[in-house]
Structures are given as structure tokens and as C-alpha cells.
C-alpha positions as CSV (number, residue, x, y, z in Angstrom):
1,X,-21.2,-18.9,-8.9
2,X,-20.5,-15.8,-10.8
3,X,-17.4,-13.8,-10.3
4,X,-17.9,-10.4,-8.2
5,X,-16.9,-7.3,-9.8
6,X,-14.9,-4.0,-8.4
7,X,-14.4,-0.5,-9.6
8,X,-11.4,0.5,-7.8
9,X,-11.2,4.6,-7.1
10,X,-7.7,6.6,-6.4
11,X,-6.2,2.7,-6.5
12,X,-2.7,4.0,-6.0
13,X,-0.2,0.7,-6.6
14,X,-2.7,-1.8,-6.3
15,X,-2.7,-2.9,-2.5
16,X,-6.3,-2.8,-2.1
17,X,-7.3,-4.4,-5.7
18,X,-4.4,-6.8,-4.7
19,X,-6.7,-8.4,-1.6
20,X,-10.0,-8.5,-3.4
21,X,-8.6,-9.9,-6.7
22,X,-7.0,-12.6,-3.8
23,X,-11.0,-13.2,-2.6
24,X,-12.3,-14.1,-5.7
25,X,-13.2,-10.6,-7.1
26,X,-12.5,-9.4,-10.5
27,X,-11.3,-6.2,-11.4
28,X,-13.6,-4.2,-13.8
29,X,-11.9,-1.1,-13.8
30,X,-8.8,0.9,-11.6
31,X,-8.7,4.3,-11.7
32,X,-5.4,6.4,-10.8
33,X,-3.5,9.5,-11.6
34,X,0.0,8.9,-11.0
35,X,1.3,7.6,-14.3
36,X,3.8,4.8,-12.0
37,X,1.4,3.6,-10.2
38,X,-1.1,2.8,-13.3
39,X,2.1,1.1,-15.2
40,X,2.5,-1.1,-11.9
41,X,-1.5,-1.8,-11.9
42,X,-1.0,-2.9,-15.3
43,X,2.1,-5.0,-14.7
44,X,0.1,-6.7,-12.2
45,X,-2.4,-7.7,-14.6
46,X,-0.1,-9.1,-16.6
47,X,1.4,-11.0,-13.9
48,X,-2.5,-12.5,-13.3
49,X,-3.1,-13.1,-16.9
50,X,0.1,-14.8,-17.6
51,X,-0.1,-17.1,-14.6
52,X,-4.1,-17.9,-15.1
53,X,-2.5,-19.6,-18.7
54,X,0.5,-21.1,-17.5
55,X,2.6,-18.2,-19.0
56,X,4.1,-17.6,-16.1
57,X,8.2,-17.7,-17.5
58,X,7.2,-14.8,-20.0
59,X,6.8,-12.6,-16.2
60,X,10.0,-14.1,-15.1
61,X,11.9,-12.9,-18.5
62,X,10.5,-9.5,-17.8
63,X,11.4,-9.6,-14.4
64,X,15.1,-10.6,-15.4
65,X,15.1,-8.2,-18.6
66,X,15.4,-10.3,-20.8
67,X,12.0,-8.9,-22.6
68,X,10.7,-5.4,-22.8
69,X,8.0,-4.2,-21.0
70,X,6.4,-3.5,-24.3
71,X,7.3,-7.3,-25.0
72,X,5.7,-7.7,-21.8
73,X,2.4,-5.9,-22.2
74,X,2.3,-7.2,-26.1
75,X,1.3,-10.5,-24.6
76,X,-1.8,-9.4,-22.8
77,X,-5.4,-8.8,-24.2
78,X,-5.7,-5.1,-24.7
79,X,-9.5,-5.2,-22.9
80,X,-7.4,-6.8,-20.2
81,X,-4.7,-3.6,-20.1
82,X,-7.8,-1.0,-20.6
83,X,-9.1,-1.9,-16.9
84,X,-6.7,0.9,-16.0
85,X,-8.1,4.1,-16.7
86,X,-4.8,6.8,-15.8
87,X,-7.2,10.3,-14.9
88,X,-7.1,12.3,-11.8
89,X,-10.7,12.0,-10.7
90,X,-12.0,15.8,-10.8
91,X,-15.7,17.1,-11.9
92,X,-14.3,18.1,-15.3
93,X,-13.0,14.7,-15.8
94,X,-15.6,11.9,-14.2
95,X,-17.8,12.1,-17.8
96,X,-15.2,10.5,-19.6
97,X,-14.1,7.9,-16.8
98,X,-17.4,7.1,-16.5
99,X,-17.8,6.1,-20.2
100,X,-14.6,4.3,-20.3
101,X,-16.4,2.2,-17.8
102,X,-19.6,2.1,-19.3
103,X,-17.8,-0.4,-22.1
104,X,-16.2,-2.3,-20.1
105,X,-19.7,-2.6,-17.8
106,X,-22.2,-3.4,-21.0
107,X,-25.4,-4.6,-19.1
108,X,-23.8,-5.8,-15.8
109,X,-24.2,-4.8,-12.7
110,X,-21.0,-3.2,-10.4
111,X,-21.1,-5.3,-7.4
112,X,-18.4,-3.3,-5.5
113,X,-16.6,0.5,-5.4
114,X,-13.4,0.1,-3.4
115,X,-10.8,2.5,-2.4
116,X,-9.9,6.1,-0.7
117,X,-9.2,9.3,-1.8
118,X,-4.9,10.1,-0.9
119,X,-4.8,10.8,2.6
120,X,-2.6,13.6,3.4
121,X,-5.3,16.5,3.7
122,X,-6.7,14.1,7.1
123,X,-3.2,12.7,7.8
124,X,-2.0,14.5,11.4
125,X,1.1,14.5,10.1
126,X,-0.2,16.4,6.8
127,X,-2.0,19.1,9.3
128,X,1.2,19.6,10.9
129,X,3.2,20.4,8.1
130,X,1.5,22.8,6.6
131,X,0.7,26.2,7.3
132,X,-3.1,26.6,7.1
133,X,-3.3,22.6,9.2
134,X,-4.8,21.4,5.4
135,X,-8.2,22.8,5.6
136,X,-7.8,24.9,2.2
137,X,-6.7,21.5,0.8
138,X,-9.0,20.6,-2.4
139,X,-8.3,17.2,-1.3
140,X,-10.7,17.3,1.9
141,X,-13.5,16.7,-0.2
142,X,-12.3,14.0,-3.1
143,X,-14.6,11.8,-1.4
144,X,-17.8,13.8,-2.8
145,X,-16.0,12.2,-6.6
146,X,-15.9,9.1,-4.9
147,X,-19.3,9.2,-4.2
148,X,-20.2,10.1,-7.1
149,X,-19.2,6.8,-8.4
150,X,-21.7,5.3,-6.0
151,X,-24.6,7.3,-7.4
152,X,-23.7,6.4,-11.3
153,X,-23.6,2.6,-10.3
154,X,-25.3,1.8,-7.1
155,X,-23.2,-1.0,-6.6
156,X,-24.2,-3.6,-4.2
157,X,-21.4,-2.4,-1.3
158,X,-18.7,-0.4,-1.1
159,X,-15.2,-0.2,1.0
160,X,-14.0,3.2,1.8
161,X,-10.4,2.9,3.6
162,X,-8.3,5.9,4.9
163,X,-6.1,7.3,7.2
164,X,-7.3,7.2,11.2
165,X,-7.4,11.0,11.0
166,X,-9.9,11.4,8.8
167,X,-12.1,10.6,11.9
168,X,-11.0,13.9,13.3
169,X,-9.7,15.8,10.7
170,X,-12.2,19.5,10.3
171,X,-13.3,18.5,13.7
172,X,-15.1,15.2,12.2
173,X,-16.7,17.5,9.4
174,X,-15.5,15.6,6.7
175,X,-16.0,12.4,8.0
176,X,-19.6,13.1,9.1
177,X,-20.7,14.8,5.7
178,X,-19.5,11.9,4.1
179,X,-21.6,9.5,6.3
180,X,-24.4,11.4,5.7
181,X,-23.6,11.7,1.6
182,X,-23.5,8.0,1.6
183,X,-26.8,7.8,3.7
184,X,-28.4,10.0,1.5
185,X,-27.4,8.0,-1.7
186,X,-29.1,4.6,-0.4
187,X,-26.4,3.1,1.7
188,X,-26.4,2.0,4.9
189,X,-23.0,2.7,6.3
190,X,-20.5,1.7,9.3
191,X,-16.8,1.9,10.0
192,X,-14.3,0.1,12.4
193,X,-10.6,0.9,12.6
194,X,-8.4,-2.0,12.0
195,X,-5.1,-2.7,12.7
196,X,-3.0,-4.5,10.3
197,X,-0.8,-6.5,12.5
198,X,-4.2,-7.9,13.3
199,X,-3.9,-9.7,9.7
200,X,-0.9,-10.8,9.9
201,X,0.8,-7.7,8.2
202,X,4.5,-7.5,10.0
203,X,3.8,-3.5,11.3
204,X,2.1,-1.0,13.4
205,X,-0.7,0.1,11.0
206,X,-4.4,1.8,12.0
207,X,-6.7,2.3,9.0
208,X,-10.3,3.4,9.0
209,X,-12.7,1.5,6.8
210,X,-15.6,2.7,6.0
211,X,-18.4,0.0,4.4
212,X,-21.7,0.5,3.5
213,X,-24.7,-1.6,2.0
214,X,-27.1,-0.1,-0.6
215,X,-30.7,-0.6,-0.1
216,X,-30.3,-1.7,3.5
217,X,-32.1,-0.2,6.7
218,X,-29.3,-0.6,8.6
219,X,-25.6,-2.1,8.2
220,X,-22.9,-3.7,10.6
221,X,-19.6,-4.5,9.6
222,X,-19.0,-8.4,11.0
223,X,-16.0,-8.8,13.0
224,X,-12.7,-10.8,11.4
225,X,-11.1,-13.5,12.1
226,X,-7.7,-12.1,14.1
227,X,-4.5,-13.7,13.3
228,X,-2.0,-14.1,15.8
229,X,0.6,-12.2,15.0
230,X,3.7,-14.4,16.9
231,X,6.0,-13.6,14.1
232,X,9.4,-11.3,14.1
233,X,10.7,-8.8,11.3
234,X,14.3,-10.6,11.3
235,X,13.9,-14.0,12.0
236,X,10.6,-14.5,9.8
237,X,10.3,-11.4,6.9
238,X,13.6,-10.5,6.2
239,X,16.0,-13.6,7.0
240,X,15.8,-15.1,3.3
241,X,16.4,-12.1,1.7
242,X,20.5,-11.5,0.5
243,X,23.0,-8.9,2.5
244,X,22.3,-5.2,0.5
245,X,25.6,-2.5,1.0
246,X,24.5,0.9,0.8
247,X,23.4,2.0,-2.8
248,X,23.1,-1.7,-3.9
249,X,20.7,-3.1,-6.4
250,X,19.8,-6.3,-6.8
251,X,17.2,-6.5,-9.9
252,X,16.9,-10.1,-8.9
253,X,17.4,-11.7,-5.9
254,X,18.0,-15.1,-5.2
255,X,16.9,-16.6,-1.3
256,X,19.6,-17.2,1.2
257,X,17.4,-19.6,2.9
258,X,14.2,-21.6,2.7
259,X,10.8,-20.5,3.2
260,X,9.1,-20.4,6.4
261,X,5.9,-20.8,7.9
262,X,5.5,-17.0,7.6
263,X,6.5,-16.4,4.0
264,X,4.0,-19.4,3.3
265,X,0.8,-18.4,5.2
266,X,1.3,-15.1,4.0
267,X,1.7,-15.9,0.7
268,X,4.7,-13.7,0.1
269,X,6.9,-16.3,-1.0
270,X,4.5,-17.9,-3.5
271,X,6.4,-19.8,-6.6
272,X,9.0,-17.8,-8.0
273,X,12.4,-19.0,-7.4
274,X,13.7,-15.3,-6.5
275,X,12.3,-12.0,-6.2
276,X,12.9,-8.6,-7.5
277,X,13.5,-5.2,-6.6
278,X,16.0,-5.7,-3.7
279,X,17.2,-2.3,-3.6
280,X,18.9,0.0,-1.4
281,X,19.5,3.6,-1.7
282,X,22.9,5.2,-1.2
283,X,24.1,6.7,2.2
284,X,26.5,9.3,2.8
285,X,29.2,8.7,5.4
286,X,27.7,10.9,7.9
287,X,24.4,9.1,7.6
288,X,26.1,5.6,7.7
289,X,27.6,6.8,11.2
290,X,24.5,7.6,12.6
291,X,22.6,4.3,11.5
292,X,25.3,2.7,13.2
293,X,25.1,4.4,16.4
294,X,20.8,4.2,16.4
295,X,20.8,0.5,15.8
296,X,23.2,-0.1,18.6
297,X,21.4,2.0,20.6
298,X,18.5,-0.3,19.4
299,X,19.6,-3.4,19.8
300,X,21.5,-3.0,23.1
301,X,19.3,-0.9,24.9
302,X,16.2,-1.0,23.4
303,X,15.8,2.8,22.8
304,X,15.4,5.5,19.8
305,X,18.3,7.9,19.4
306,X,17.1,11.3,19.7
307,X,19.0,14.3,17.8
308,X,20.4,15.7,20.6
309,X,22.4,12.3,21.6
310,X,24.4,12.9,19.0
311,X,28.2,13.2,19.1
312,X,28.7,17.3,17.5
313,X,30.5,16.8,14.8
314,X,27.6,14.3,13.4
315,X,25.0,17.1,14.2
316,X,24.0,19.4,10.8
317,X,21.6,22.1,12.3
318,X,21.1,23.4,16.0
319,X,17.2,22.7,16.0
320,X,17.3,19.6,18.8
321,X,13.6,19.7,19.0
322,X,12.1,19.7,15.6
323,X,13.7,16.7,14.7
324,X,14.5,14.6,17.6
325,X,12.9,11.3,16.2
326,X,14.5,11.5,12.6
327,X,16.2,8.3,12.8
328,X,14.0,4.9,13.4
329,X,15.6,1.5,13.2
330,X,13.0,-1.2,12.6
331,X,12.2,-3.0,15.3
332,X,14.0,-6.5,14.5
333,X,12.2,-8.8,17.1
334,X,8.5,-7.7,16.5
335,X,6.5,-5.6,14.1
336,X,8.0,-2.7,12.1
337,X,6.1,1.1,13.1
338,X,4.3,2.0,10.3
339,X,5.3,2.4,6.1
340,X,4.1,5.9,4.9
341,X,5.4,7.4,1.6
342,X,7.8,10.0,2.8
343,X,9.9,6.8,3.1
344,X,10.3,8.0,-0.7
345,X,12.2,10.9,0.6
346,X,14.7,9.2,3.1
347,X,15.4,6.2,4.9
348,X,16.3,8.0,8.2
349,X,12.8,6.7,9.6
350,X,13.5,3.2,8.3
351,X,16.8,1.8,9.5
352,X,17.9,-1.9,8.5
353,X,18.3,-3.7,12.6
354,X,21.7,-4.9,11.7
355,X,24.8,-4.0,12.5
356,X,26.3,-6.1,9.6
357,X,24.0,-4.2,7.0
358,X,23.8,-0.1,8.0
359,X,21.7,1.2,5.3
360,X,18.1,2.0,5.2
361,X,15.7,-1.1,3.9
362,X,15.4,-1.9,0.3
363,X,12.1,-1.8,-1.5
364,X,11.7,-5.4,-1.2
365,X,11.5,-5.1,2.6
366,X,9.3,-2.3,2.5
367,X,7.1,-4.1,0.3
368,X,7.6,-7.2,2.2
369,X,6.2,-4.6,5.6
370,X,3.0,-4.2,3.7
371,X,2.7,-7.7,2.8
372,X,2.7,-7.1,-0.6
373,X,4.0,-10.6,-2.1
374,X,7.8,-10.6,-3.9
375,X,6.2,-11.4,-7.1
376,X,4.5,-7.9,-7.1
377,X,6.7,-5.3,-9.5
378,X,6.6,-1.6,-8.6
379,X,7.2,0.3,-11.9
380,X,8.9,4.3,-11.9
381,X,12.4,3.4,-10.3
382,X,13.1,3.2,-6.9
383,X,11.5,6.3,-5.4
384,X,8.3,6.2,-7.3
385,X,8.2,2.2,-5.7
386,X,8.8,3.5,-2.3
387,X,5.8,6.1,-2.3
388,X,3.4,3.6,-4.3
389,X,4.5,0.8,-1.3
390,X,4.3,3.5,1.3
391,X,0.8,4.6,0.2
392,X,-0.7,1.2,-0.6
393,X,-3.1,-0.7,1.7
394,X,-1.4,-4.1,2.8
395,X,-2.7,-6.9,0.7
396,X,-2.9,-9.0,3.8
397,X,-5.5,-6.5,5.2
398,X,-7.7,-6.1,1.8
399,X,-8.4,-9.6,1.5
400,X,-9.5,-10.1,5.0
401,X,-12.3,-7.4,4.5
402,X,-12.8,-8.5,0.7
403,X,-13.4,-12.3,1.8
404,X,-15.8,-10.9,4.8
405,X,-17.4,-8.7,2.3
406,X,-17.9,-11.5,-0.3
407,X,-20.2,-13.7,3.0
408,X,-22.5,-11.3,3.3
């Protein structure tokens, strides 16, 4: 049986692509406009190439600098390395994405348009934050350029995934012209919220995907198969992973224990002797003393400290209400809340639950939250790693609709 193919719009760091490249899928084209996030895409590619031809130590020398990344990259077909097209997706510039793909396509047939425009203009959190609640936001309608995509190639589906306030966001305008864009294109169209934990991803995550069938009267998505989720943050995603101090970086990490049943279902932990990118950003002493006192507060009484609880000479403005729920410790004995990008900005929100590490968590964990597996490189330094992690779909999740998508 032939090998289903995906264009993957506004793919961000690869979460999506990640899943359906897991199902059996192969990747036709990604298109993205953050420069990072198309090196990562392309360092993932790499990563599949090498390991498809049992190259896999040339990765691992990359991963250890002992190579380049132009070393790296040298050692992968250039028609390979072209399947990421780096463009912001606008009207002026779909002509040119478009015949980038055309070569790649020849006389094929796309099979699949994944992906979702970036969320923050349906985000409630992006209303909130600024002035005019996002409705002047150009962003509201990137999904009409996504669509577009699914008039040039009628593929046989497509898998639209965003944030769960897109379904009210404009008082459901957006979400119901874009129902009624897809209808009008050819494709029958539902959408269920799913929740990651629900795949096995170790946090609190609600995503709306949207699906639709071209050429169909009418389209249901089929319900997954649920996971049971019995596994803890501590004990099962973070235990193997080595003791960070504050500002630390470990390039390369080497396990402080063997895998476990979750690491191996999960496919986190999946062949390399160590991972990467086990990196933790620097704390001031203030900050230190108020990580200490929240995961205390944490772990002893199973509350969040709140702004005002703090002692006065750790307080740095006399707003108690704006920010009363600055500082979240991740919950250690279940499922972290959820990963968004502004963890790029701070790691107040994202507290390490131990009192023998006080930092924020690294960008292994983080990535290890959205279930992306260690052998997955985030290029751009540390911050541009947090955001792409922050803004990916989890892996875990992707592949559960990619391998429900590939049954029908």
C-alpha cells in the first residue's frame, strides 16, 4: 500500500507532522514562518533520513557537536531538505508556495492538509491581553489561506487543530465562517475537542480539531481509543532525567535511571543512550525564594501561592490582584496544567516540584510535557525552543487522530 501524503500549513516545530509521520504518513511539504522553527523541521528530517539508513551515529555527533549542522544537513538529499518551505502564508505570498509544491507534487494527488493557523487572536488569554480583545487582529482570518490550500489541492481530508477558543472567539464568527468556507469548498466537516491526557500526553491540554472529508455528504469524526492515563510527572516523566541548578545546561544528558513503562509506551525514550537539550534558565535570588516557598506550599499543602501570601520584602509591585497566579509549580503526582509559549518569557508558571531542584523546568521537560520524544532537537537557543515546544501539538495526540484518519 502506498504511503499517504501531507501538506502541513503554519507547522510551527513539527508536533503535528511529528504524529502523522509516526502513522505512516509522509511529509510532502511544511510550511512555516519563523525561521527556528523551519531549521528544527529540517533537523527532524534529518533525524528520519539518517535513521531510515542506519546513519543514525552521524545525529548523535551533531547532537554532541562534534559535527556542524552544515555537516549535519550536508548528509541529507536536498529534495529531502526542500519539503520545508520558510514563508509566512499571506495572499501576496501563496503563488509562490504553491509552486514550490507543485514540484515536489508532479502528478500526485495530496491526500492530506494538516495544521492551524497560530492561535493567539482566539486564545482567551490573547483577548485579554490586549486592548481591542483581538478582533482587529489580521490573524482571525489566516484560516481563509489555509483554506485556500484546500481549494488548490482538494485533498482527500484535512485536520484543522486550534485552540478551544476559537469556538467562541467573535461570538463563534470565525469558527462558523470557517465551517461554512469548508462546506462550500466540497468538504464535509466535524470537530470534537480532545484532551491530551486522554492520549497519554502527561498535562491538562484541550484542543479543537476540526476534520473534514472532501466529496462526502456528510462526515463524523470516529471516537479514539482513550488511554489510561495512571501515570505521574515525577515518578514516570521526569525521574530519569539528571539534577539541573539554576542556569545549568546540559547539551547532553545522560539517564540517572532506566526506562519505564511510560518512557517505553510513549516512545519518548526510544534508542539513544542520552538526550539533549536539558536546560535550565537562570534565576535571580528573589525568584529562587519564591519557588521555594510555592513548592512547599505545594507539596505540603496542596495549594498555589497567591501574590499576596507573600512575605513584603519578596513582593515587587502593589498590584495583589493582577497577578495572583504568577507562580505554578507542576503538579508532581499527576499531569502538569497546560505548556503554552509564554513559558518562553518565564518560568514563574512552570516550577520544578522539588525542593532539591528550585528552578523552573528545562526544555527537556517541557518537551518531555508535550510528549515530544528526547531525540527531537529544537533549533534557535533556548527561548526560541521553549515557544516552538509551547506552541506545538503533542506528538502523542497527532498520531492518535493521524492513525484514525488513515482507517477511514
Amino acid at each position: 500500500m502506498k504511503s499517504l501524503n501531507y501538506i502541513d500549513v503554519f507547522a510551527g516545530a513539527g508536533g503535528l507532522s511529528e504524529g502523522f509521520s509516526r502513522a505512516g504518513f509522509q511529509a510532502l511539504a511544511h510550511v512555516e514562518a519563523d525561521a527556528n522553527a523551519c531549521a528544527t523541521l529540517c533537523t527532524r528530517l534529518a533525524y528520519r533520513y539518517l535513521k531510515q539508513n542506519n546513519s543514525i551515529g552521524i545525529y548523535e555527533a551533531y547532537l554532541k557537536d562534534e559535527i556542524s549542522r552544515d555537516d549535519l544537513l550536508a548528509t541529507i538529499p536536498s529534495k529531502i531538505l526542500d519539503s520545508v518551505i520558510h514563508e509566512s502564508i499571506s495572499a501576496e505570498s501563496l503563488d509562490s508556495i504553491f509552486a514550490r509544491i507543485d514540484i515536489r507534487l508532479g502528478r500526485r494527488r495530496v491526500d492530506l492538509v494538516i495544521g492551524g493557523p497560530p492561535c493567539q487572536a482566539y486564545s482567551l488569554v490573547g483577548r485579554s491581553r490586549d486592548p481591542h480583545g483581538m478582533k482587529k487582529d489580521a490573524r482571525n482570518y489566516l484560516f481563509r489561506h489555509y483554506a485556500s490550500f484546500l481549494s488548490r489541492y482538494f485533498p482527500k481530508f484535512f485536520v484543522f487543530e486550534n485552540v478551544l477558543g476559537l469556538l467562541s472567539a467573535g461570538n463563534s464568527k470565525y469558527f462558523d465562517e470557517m465551517r461554512e468556507l469548508f462546506g462550500q469548498i466540497g468538504y464535509a466537516v466535524d470537530f470534537k475537542i480532545l484532551k491530551a491526557e486522554d492520549f497519554g500526553v502527561m498535562q491538562k491540554r484541550r484542543r479543537v480539531f476540526i476534520v473534514g472529508r472532501y466529496n462526502a455528504k456528510s462526515f463524523q469524526i470516529p471516537d479514539f481509543p482513550l488511554v489510561e492515563n495512571k501515570w505521574s510527572v515525577h515518578k514516570h516523566l521526569f525521574a530519569d532525567l539528571p539534577h539541573l541548578a539554576p542556569g545549568e545546561e546540559m547539551r547532553i544528558a545522560q539517564y540517572t535511571k532506566p526506562t519505564n513503562e511510560y518512557l517505553e509506551t510513549t516512545q519518548i525514550r526510544n534508542g539513544l543512550k542520552f538526550t539533549s537539550q536539558h536546560i535550565a534558565r537562570p534565576h535571580n535570588v528573589r525568584d529562587l525564594k519564591i519557588y521555594s516557598i510555592a513548592v512547599d506550599k505545594w507539596l505540603n499543602e496542596n495549594s498555589r501561592l497567591k501574590y499576596p501570601e507573600l512575605p513584603e520584602a519578596l513582593k515587587s509591585h502593589k498590584n495583589v490582584h493582577s497577578f495572583g497566579d504568577r507562580y505554578k509549580v507542576v503538579d508532581p503526582n499527576g499531569l502538569s496544567h497546560t505548556v503554552v509559549a509564554h513559558i518562553a518569557k518565564d518560568g514563574h508558571y512552570y516550577i520544578y516540584p522539588d525542593k532539591n531542584q528550585i528552578r523552573s523546568i528545562s526544555v527537556r521537560e517541557a518537551a518531555r510535557l508535550q510528549s515530544f520524544p528526547d531525540d527531537y532537537y529544537f533549533e534557535g537557543g533556548r527561548t526560541a525552543a521553549f515557544r516552538q515546544i509551547g506552541n506545538a501539538v503533542p506528538p502523542l495526540m497527532a498520531e492518535a487522530v493521524a492513525k484514525e484518519i488513515k482507517a477511514l
